[in-house]
C-alpha positions as CSV (number, residue, x, y, z in Angstrom):
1,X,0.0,0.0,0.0
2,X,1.3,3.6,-0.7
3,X,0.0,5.5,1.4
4,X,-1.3,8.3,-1.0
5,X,-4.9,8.0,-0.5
6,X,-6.9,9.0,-3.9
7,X,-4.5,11.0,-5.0
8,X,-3.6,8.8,-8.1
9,X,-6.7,6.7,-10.1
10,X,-7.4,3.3,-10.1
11,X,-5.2,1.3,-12.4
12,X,-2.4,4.1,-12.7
13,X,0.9,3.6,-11.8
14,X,1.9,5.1,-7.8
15,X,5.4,7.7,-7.9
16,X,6.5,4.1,-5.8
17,X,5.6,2.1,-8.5
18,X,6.7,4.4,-11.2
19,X,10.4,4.8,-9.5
20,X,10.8,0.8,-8.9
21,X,10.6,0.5,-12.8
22,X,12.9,3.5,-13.5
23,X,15.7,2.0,-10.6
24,X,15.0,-1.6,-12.9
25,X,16.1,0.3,-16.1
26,X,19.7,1.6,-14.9
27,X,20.9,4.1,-13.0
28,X,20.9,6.8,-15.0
29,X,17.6,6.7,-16.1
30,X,17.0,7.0,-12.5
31,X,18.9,10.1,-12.1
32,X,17.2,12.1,-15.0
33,X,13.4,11.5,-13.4
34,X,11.8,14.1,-11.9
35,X,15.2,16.7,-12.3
36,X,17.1,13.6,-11.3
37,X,20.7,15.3,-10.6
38,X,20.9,19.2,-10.8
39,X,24.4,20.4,-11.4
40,X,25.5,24.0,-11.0
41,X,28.5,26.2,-10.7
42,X,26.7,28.9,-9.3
43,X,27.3,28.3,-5.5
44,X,31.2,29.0,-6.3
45,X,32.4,32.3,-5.4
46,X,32.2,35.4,-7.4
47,X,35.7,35.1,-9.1
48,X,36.6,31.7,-8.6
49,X,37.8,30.8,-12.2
50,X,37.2,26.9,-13.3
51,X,40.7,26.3,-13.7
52,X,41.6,27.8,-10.2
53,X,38.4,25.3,-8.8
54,X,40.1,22.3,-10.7
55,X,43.1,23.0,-9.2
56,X,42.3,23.2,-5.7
57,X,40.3,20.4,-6.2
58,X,43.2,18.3,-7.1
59,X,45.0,19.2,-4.3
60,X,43.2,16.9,-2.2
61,X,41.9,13.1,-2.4
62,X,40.4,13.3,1.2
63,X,36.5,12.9,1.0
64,X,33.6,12.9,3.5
65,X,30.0,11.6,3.5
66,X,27.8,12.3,6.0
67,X,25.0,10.2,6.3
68,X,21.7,10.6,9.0
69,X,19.9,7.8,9.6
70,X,16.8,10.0,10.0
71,X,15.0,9.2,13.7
72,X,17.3,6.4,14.7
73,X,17.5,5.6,18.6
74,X,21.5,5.0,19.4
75,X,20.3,1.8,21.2
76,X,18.7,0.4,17.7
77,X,22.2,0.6,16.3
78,X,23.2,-3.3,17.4
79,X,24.8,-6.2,16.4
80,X,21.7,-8.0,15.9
81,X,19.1,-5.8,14.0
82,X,21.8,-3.7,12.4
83,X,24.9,-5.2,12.1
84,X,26.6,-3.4,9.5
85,X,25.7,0.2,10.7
86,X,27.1,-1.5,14.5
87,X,30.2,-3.2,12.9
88,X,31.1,0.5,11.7
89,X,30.2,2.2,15.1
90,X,32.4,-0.1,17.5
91,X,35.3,-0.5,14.5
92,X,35.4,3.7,14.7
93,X,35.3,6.5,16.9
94,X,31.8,6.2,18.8
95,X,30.1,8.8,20.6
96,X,27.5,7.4,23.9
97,X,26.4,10.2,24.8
98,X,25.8,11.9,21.8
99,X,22.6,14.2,21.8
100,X,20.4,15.9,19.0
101,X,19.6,19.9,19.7
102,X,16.3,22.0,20.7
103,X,14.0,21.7,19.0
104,X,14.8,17.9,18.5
105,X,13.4,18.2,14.7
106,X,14.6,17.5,11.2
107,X,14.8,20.5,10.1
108,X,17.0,22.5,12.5
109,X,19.0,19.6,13.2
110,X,20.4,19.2,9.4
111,X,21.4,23.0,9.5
112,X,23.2,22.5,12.8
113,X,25.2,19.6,11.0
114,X,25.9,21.7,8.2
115,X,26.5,25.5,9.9
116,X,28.1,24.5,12.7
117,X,25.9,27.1,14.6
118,X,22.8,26.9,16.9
119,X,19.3,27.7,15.8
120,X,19.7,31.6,17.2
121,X,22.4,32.3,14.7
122,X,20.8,30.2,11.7
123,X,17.3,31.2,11.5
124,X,15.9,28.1,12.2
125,X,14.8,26.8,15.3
126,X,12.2,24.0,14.2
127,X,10.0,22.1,11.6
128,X,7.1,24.2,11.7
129,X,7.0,28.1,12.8
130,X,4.7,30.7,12.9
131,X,5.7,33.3,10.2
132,X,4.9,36.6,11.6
133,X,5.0,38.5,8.4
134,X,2.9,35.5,6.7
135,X,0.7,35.0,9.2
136,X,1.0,32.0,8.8
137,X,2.3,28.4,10.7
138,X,4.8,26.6,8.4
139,X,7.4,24.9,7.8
140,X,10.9,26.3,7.5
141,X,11.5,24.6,3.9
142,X,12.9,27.5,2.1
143,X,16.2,28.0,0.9
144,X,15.9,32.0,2.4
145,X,15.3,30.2,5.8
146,X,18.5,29.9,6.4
147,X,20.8,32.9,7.1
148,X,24.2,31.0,8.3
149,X,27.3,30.4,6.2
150,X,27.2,26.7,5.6
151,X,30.3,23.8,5.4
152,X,29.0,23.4,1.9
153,X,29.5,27.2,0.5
154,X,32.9,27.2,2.7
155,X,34.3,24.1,0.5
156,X,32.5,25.2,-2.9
157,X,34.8,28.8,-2.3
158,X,37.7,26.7,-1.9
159,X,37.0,25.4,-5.0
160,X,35.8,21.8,-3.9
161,X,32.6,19.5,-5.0
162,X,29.8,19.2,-2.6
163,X,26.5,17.3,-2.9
164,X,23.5,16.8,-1.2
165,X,21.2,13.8,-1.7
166,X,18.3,15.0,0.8
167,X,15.4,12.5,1.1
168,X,12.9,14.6,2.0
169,X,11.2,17.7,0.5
170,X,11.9,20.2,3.2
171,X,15.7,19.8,3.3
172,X,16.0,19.7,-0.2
173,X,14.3,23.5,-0.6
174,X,16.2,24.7,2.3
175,X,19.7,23.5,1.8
176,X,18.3,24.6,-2.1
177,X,21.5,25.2,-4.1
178,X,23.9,25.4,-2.0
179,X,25.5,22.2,-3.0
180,X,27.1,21.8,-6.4
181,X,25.5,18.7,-7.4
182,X,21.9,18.0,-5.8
183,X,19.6,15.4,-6.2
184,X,16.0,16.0,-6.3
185,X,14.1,13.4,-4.3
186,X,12.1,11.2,-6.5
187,X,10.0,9.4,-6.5
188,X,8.2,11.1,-2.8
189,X,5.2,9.5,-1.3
190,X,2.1,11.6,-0.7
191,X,1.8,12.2,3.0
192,X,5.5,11.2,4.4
193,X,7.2,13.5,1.9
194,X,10.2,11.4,1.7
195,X,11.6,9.5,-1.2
196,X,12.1,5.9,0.3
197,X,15.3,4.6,0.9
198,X,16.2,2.1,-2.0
199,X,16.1,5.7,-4.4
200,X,18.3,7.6,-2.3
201,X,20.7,5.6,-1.9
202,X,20.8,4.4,-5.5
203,X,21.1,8.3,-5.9
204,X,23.9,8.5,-3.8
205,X,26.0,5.9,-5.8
206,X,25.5,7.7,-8.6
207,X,26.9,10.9,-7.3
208,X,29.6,9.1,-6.4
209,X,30.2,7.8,-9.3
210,X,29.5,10.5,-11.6
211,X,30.6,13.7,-9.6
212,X,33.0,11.9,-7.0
213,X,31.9,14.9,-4.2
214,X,34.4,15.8,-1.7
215,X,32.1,16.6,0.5
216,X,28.3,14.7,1.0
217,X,25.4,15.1,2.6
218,X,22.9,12.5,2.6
219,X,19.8,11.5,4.2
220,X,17.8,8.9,4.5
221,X,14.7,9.0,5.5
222,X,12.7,5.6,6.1
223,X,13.5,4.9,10.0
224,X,11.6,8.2,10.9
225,X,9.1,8.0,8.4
226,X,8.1,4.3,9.4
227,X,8.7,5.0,12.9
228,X,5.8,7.9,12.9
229,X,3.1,5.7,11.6
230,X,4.1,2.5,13.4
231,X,1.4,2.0,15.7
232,X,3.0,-0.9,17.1
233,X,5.4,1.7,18.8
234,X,3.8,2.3,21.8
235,X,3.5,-1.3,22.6
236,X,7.1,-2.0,22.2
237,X,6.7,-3.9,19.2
238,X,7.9,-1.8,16.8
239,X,7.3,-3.7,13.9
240,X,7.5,-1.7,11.1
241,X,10.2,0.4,12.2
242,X,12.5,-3.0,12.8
243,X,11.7,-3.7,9.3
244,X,13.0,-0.6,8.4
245,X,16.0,-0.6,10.1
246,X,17.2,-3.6,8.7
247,X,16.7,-2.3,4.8
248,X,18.8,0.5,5.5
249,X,21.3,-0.8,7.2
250,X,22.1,-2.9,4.2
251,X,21.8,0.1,2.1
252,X,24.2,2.2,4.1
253,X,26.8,-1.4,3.5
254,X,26.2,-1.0,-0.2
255,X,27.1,2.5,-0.2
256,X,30.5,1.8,1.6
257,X,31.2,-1.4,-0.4
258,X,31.0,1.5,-3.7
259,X,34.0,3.4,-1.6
260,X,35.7,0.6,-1.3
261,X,35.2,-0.8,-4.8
262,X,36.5,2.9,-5.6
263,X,39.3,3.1,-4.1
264,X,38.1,6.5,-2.3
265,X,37.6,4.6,1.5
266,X,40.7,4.7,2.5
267,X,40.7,8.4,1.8
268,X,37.5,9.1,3.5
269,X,36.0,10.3,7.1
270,X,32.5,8.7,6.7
271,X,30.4,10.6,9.6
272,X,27.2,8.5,10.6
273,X,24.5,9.9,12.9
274,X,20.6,10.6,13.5
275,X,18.8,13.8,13.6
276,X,16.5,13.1,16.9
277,X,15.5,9.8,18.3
278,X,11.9,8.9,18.5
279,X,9.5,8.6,21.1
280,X,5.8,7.1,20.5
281,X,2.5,7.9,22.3
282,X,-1.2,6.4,22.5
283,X,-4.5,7.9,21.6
284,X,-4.9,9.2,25.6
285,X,-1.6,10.7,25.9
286,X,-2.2,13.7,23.9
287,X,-1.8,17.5,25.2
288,X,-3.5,20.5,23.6
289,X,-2.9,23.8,24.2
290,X,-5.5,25.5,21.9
291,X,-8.3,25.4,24.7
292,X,-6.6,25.7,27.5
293,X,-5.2,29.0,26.0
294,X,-8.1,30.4,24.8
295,X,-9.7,30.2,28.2
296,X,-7.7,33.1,29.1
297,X,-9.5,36.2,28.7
298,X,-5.5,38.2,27.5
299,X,-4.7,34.9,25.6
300,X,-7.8,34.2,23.8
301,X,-7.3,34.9,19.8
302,X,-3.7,36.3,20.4
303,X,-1.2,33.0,20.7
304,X,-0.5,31.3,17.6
305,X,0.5,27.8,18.0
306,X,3.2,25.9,16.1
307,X,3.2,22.4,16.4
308,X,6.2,20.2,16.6
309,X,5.0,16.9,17.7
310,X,6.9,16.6,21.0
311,X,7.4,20.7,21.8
312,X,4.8,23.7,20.8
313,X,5.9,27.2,19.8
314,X,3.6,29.5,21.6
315,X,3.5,32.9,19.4
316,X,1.8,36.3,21.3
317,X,0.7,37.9,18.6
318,X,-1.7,40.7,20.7
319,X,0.1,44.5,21.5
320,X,3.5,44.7,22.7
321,X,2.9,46.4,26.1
322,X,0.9,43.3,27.4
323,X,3.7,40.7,25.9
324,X,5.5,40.1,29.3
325,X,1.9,39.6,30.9
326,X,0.9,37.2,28.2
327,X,4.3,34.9,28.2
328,X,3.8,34.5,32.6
329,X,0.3,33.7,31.7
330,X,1.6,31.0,28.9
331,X,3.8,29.8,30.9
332,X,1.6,28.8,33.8
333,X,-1.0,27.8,32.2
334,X,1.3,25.2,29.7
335,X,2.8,23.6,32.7
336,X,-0.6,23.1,34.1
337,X,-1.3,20.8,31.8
338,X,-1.2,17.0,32.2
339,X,1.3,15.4,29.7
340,X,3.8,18.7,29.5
341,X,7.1,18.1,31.1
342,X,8.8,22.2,31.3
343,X,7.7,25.5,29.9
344,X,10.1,27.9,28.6
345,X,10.8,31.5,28.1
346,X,12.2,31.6,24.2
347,X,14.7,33.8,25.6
348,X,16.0,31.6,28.2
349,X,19.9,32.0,27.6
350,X,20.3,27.9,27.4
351,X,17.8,27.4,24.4
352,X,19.3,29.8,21.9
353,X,16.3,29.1,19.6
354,X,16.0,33.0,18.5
355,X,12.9,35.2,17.8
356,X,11.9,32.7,14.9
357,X,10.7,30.3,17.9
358,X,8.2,32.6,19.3
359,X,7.6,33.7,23.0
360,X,7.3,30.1,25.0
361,X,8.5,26.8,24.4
362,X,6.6,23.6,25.7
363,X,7.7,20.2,25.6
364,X,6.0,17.2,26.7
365,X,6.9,14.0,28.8
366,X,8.0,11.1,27.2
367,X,5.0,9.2,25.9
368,X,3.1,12.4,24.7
369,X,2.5,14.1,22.0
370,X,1.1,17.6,21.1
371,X,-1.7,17.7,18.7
372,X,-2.5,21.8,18.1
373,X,-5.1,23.0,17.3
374,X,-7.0,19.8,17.1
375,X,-6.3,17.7,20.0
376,X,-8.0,14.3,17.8
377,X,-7.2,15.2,14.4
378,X,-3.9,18.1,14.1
379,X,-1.5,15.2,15.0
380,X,-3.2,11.5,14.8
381,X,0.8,10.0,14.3
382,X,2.1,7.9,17.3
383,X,5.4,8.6,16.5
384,X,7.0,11.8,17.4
385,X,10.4,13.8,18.2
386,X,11.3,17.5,19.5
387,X,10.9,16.8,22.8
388,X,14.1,16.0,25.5
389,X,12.9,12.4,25.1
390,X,14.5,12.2,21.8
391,X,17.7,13.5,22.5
392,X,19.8,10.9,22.3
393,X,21.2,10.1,19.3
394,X,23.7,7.7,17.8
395,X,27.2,9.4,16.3
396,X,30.4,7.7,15.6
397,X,33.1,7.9,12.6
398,X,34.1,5.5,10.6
399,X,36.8,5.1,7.0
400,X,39.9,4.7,6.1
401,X,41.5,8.0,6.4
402,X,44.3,7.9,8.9
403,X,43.5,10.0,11.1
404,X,40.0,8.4,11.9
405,X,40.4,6.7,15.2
406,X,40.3,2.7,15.7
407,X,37.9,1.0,18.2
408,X,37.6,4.0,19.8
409,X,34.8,5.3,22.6
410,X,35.1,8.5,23.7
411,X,33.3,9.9,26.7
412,X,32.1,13.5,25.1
413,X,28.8,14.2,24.9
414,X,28.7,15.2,20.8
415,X,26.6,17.5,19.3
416,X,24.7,17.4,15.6
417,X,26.4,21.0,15.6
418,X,29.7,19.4,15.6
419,X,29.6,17.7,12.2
420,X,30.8,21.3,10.4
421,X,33.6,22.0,12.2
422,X,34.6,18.0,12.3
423,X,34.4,18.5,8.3
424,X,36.4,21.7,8.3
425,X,38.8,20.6,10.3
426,X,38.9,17.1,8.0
427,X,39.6,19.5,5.2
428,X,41.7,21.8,6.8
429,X,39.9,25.3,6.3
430,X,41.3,28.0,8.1
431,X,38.6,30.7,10.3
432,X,35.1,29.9,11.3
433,X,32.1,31.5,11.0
434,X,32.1,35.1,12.2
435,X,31.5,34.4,16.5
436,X,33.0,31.0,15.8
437,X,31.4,27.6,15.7
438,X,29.0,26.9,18.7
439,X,30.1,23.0,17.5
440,X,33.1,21.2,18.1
441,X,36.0,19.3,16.1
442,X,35.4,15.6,16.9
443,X,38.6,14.4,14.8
């Protein structure tokens, strides 16, 4: 089943079904469907000259591919259910206590990896926001989004390739064209957005193989997407998502066993990690704001809610004088509710989320969900991140570079805002971003 509803007629081909037959045909038939592989020169700097580009390029054979296993627990990486991806964490540099960043989202989290900065210097603290000037909640999916300097432009102006094979719709219009090779995911299933595993990773070969990146960023997108609508997840079951977990895990082996076959592994610093974690919820276990809110006399009509499954973005939108009243009023009556673990004054000095997030941020205990404004119908999905339930994460390094440690475990507690300045200093760059990298070098 596909999962698109009535979107396509009876008889006629699904984008699933039409992609399976395009991957049977050969690869590049593949990469030509829907824009396939977009190449473009345009993200090198204003007076790089192509001979200056090829030159630096040449200069180096080191490479690095970062790949997120989109929604991935750290304990689901194991020698049982995934023993490639584990046989690459314990032969590396692993990182237990590694932890995704507020808000615990896709979104933000892939621009930490790639900016090396925190959500109050990028632009963008979540999924979904309220756009002020809009007036309207929704998601941060734009390429103007995001105001920070990323790893990708730094290597393009040094005159190295870059790619970015982005599974889902979102990070594929907000990293836009950045990269110098992209791939546009196809074929994407109605509802989850994503293209499914088995195409990305095809698509990831063949940027290998035909652009040979220095630098790539890749993301793969079933574990989350199958882990949202697993409705065995609250049972402990987990079914689909084991399922899941076990296809990919194969994929990432293929993708390596290419390196190999290449010769490029033993010049590469392959960086594996998740996003967020999950956490799953039942039917009873769901926490609204909406009402709760609106009961207020100040509050009512005046807070915009944006929902990120496992934290809301509370947004005063009433006149400025009364803003401090209305955010002590949010703020009490959020933590009044059952289900919601903290409430949170944006501008708390620790979250470092920026204006973009609103006034309050709420996040709910583990085993809840938000679902604003409709408590049975906004967010139906059992599966859900954002909240400090999902912030563990798995992180380690792996290839054959030699400076990639060996059966290594370090004690550090890494950060998804460490991948950019783990990559730059990989490559060697000189400066960081002006106010310097909130991340840190893990190599």
């Amino acid at each position: 089943m596909c999962g698109c509803g009535d979107r396509h007629a009876p008889g006629e081909p699904t984008p699933y079904d039409v992609g399976r037959a395009e991957l049977a045909t050969g690869r590049r038939t593949l990469l030509k469907a829907g824009s396939g592989l977009a190449f473009s020169t345009a993200a090198l700097a204003a007076g790089t000259g192509a001979a200056d580009a090829r030159s630096a390029a040449a200069k180096t054979r080191k490479r690095v591919y970062v790949l997120v296993v989109d929604g991935c627990l750290p304990e689901e990486i194991s020698g049982g259910q995934t023993p490639h991806l584990f046989d690459l964490m314990v032969s590396g540099q692993r990182f237990a206590k590694a932890q995704s960043m507020p808000i615990m989202e896709t979104i933000p989290n892939h621009v930490m990896m790639m900016t090396g900065v925190r959500p109050d210097r990028s632009g963008v603290p979540a999924n979904s926001v309220y756009d002020r000037k809009a007036k309207i909640v929704r998601d941060l999916d734009r390429s103007s989004d995001l105001r920070a300097d990323t790893v990708i432009e730094r290597l393009n102006r040094r005159g190295l390739r870059t790619g970015t094979v982005l599974s889902k719709e979102y990070l594929y219009g907000i990293f836009g064209t950045r990269a110098t090779a992209r791939w546009e995911p196809f074929p994407v299933l109605p509802i989850t957005g994503h293209a499914p595993d088995e195409f990305t990773i095809q698509a990831a070969m063949a940027m290998v193989e035909d652009v040979d990146p220095h630098l790539m960023f890749v993301n793969l997108g079933d574990i989350d997407r199958y882990g949202h609508a697993d409705i065995t997840g609250p049972l402990g079951a987990k079914a689909d998502r084991r399922l899941a977990l076990a296809k990919t895990d194969t994929y990432v082996q293929r993708f390596v066993d290419l390196l190999k076959s290449r010769g490029l592994w033993k010049h590469s610093l392959l960086i594996v990690l998740a996003d967020h974690s999950m956490d799953w919820s039942t039917t009873n276990r769901v926490v609204s704001l909406s009402g709760p809110l609106d009961d207020d006399p100040v509050l009512r009509g005046r807070v915009q809610i944006a929902d990120n499954g496992g934290a809301d973005l509370l947004y005063w939108t009433g006149p400025t004088a009364q803003k401090d009243d209305a955010v002590r009023r949010m703020l009490r009556i959020a933590k009044a509710q059952p289900g919601v673990l903290s409430a949170h004054d944006r501008r708390q000095a620790s979250l470092r989320l920026g204006p973009e997030a609103g006034e309050v941020v709420v996040f709910c205990r583990s085993g809840w969900r938000f679902s604003d404004p409709d408590p049975r119908t906004s967010n139906p999905i059992p599966g859900n991140h954002g909240h400090p339930a999902t912030r563990p994460i798995p992180f380690f390094l792996n290839g054959g570079h030699p400076s990639v440690p060996r059966y290594a475990a370090s004690p550090l507690v890494a950060q998804t805002v460490d991948v950019a300045p783990t990559v730059a200093r990989f490559f060697g760059l000189t400066g960081t971003p002006r106010g310097g990298w909130d991340g840190t070098a893990r190599i």
